[in-house]
C-alpha positions as CSV (number, residue, x, y, z in Angstrom):
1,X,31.8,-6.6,5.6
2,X,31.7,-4.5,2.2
3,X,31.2,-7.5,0.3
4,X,28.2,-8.9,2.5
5,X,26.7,-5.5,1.6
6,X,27.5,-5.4,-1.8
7,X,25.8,-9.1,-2.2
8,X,22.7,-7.2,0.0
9,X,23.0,-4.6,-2.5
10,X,22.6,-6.7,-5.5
11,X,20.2,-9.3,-4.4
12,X,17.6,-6.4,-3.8
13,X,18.1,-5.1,-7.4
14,X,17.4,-8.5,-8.5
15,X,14.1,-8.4,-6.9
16,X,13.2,-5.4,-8.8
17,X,13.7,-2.6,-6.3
18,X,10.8,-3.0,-4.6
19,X,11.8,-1.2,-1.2
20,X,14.2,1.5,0.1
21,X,16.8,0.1,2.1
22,X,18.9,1.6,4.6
23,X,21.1,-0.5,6.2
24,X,23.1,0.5,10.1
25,X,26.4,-1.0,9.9
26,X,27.8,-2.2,13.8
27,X,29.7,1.0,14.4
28,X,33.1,1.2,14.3
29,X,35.0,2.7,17.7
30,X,38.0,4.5,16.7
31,X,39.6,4.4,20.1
32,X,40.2,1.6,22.6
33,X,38.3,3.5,25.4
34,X,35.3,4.1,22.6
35,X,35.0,7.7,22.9
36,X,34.5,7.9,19.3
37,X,31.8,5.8,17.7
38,X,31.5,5.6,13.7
39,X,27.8,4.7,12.9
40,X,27.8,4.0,8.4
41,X,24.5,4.2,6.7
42,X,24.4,2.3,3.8
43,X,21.4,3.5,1.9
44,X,19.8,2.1,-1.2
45,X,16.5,4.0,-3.2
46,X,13.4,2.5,-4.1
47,X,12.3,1.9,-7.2
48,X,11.0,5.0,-7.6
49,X,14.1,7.0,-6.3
50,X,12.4,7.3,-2.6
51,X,14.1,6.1,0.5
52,X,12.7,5.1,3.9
53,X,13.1,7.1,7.0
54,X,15.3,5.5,9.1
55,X,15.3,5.9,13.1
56,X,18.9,4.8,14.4
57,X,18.3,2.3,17.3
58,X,20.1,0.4,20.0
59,X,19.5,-2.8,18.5
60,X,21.3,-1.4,15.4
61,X,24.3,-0.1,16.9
62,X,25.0,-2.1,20.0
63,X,24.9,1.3,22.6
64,X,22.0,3.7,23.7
65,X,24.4,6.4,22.2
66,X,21.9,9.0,23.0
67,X,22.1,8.1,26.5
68,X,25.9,8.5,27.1
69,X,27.0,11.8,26.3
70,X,27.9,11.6,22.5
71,X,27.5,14.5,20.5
72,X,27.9,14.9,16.7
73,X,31.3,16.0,14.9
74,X,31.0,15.8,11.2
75,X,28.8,13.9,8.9
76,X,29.9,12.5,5.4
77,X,27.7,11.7,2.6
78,X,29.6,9.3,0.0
79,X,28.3,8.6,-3.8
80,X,29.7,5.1,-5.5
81,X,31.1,5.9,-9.3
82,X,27.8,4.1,-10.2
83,X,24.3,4.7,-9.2
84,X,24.4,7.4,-7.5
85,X,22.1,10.5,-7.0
86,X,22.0,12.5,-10.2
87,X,18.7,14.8,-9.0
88,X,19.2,17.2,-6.0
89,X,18.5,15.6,-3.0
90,X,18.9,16.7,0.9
91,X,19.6,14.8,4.1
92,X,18.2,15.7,7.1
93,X,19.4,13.8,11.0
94,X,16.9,14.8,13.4
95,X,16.2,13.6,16.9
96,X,12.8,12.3,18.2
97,X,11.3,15.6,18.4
98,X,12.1,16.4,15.0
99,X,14.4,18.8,16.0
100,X,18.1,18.9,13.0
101,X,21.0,18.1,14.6
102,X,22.7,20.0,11.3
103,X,23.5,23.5,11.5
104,X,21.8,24.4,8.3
105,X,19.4,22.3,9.0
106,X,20.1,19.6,5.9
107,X,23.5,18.6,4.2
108,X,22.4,18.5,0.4
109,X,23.9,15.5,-1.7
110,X,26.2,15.2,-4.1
111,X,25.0,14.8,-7.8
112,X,28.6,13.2,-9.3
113,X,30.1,9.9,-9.3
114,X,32.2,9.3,-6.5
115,X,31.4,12.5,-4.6
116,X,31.9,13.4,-1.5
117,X,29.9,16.4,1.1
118,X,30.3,17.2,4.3
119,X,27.3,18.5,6.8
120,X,28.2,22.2,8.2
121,X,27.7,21.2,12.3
122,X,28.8,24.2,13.7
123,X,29.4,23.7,17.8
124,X,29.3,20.0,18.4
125,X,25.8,19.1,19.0
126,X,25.2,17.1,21.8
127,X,23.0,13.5,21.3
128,X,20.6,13.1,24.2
129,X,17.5,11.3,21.9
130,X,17.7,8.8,19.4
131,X,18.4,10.0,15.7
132,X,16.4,9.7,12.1
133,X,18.0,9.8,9.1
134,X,15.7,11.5,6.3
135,X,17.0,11.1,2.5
136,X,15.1,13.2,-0.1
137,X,13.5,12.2,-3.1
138,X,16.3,11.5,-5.6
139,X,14.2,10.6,-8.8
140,X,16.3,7.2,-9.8
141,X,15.6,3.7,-8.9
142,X,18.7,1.6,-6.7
143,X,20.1,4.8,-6.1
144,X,23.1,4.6,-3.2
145,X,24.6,6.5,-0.9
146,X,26.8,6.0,2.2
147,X,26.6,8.4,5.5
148,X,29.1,8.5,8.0
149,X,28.4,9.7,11.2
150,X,31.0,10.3,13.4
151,X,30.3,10.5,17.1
152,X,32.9,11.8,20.1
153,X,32.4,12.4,23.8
């Protein structure tokens, strides 16, 4: 699976960067009775540093998880050692009436190779409407950065 996106990952910086990518993994259930659902963004900048909205989907995860009583635990952002953010940018996970489901509203990313951030969620926040993914402006073309979002009932 991580080499399928890495070869994704490298055939759009041959084409010149032309488009932001974010890419939904299938999630990942971490128990048999799939009470936990792990939904990975893999998220690629423009060529001007921008990336595209992105509104998390049935079709991209396999389960109307907004519609079965998931809420939201912890979210990770994860920089590669190479091309990562190196300008200040902010996530934001919103539902369909714009509304964060972060505490503080945004979790802002790491600037350094191989970092790592967590979102502050506070209570767990319940899912009942389908999620968008937001990533700031981060000023570099091919830029990357992996979310994790980790979803319980």
């Amino acid at each position: 699976m991580k080499r399928i996106c890495l070869v994704f990952a490298i055939l759009i910086l041959m084409v010149g960067n032309a488009f932001a990518a974010i890419t939904v993994m299938q999630p990942t259930f971490e128990s048999s009775t799939k009470n936990q659902m792990v939904i990975t963004l893999y998220c690629l900048a423009a060529s001007d540093g921008t990336f595209t909205a992105t509104e998390i989907t049935e079709a991209m995860v396999g389960a109307k998880y907004w519609a079965v009583g998931y809420y939201l635990y912890e979210v990770i952002a994860i920089n590669p050692a190479s091309t990562y953010p190196t300008t200040a940018a902010v996530v934001t996970i919103a539902d369909e009436d714009g509304v964060s489901i972060l505490k503080t509203g945004e979790l802002a990313l790491s600037t350094s190779a191989s970092g790592i951030v967590e979102a502050t969620i506070g209570k767990y926040r319940g899912i009942n409407k389908k999620l968008t993914v937001t990533i700031g402006d981060t000023g570099n073309a091919a830029n990357i950065v992996t979310l994790v979002l980790k979803l319980g009932k």
